[in-house]
C-alpha positions, 0 to 999 in steps of 0.5 A: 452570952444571954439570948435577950436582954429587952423587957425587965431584963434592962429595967435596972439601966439608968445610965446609957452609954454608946460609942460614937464612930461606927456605933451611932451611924453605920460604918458604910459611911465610912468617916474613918476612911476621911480619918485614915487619909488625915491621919496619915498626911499628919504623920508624913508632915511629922516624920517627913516620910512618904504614904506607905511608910506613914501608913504603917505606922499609923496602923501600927499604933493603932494596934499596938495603943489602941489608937494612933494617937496614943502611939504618936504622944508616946513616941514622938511627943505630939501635941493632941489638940493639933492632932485631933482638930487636923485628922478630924477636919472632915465632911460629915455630911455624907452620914444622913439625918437619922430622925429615927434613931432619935426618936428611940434614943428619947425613949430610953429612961435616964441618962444617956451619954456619948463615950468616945475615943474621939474628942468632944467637938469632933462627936458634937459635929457628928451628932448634929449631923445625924440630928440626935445631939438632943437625945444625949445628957453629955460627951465623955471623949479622950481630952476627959479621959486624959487622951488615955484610950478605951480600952485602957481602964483610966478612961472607963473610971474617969468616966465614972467618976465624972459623970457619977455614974454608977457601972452596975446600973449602966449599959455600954454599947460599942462596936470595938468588942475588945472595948467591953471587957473593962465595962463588963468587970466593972458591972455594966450591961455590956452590948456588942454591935457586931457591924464589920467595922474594923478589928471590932471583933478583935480580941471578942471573947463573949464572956464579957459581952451580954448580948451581940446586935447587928443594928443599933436602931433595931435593938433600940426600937426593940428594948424600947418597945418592951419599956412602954 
């Protein structure tokens, strides 16, 4: 894993990729907790079945497909647009505005894209809540993807292929660090936001991770110092 990844070091990136749950906002704020309790009233509605048991399942495809929902349309035929409108029918005002992020995003030269697990409306809504839906080029989420996951490799090359980007002068941000390890063998400068969220270092292995940050907006304001 490299020490410092600022300066020339960055000066090849022309596409900037970043993860939108637990990536662009901190996971105190915990929207996954609204996630959780959604999730989990659709999958009682669904098998009839009471919280723990739905619980368990919830979290069983979660870690057996990458997310719930992969495991609910491969089990039970779920229809995913009724999915994901209901689970993510949730109060984002609890994230606060984060003009400060903006503003360093903005510094970044290129493109600057969302690349998410979650749908496009759902990572619009969030982004306008934090206030930094100006800084990004577009969203690549599940629906483009298919509803074939990260880390699954479908999604990494729809991503590409979509949006023309070209892996060996990209940079990947995530808080999932088993979600690099496509990204990185694909060419792309993969960092790891190392900030407690949940499983995200399942699976970590540094061999496909350049650099590990605890704090999305230092690093930025870091990297970016060094690009003016």
């Amino acid at each position: 894993m490299a020490d410092a990844l600022t300066g020339p070091a960055l000066d090849h990136v022309d596409c900037w990729l970043f993860d939108l749950d637990n990536t662009l906002y901190d996971p105190v704020h915990d929207l996954f907790g609204q996630i959780d309790v959604r999730m989990g009233l659709y999958i009682q509605r669904l098998l009839d079945c009471d919280a723990p048991h739905a619980r368990v399942v919830q979290k069983r495809y979660f870690h057996d497909h990458g997310t719930t929902l992969a495991g609910l349309m491969r089990h039970h035929g779920v229809e995913p647009l009724d999915f994901l409108d209901f689970v993510h029918d949730i109060d984002v005002t609890v994230l606060p505005p984060a003009p400060d992020l903006l503003a360093a995003l903005q510094r970044l030269p290129g493109r600057r894209m969302v690349f998410t697990n979650g749908d496009a409306a759902y990572a619009r809504r969030v982004m306008d809540r934090l206030g930094i839906s100006a800084a990004f080029d577009g969203v690549h989420d599940i629906i483009a993807a298919d509803f074939i996951p990260k880390p699954e490799q479908h999604a990494y090359d729809s991503l590409v292929r979509d949006h023309g980007i070209d892996p060996s002068m990209a940079l990947f941000v995530e808080d999932m660090a088993q979600n690099l390890r496509p990204a990185k063998a694909m060419g792309m400068v993969t960092i790891w936001l190392n900030n407690g969220s949940e499983r995200g270092d399942h699976g970590v292995d540094h061999a496909w991770i350049d650099r590990e940050i605890s704090h999305i907006g230092h690093w930025l304001n870091q990297i970016t110092e060094h690009m003016t």
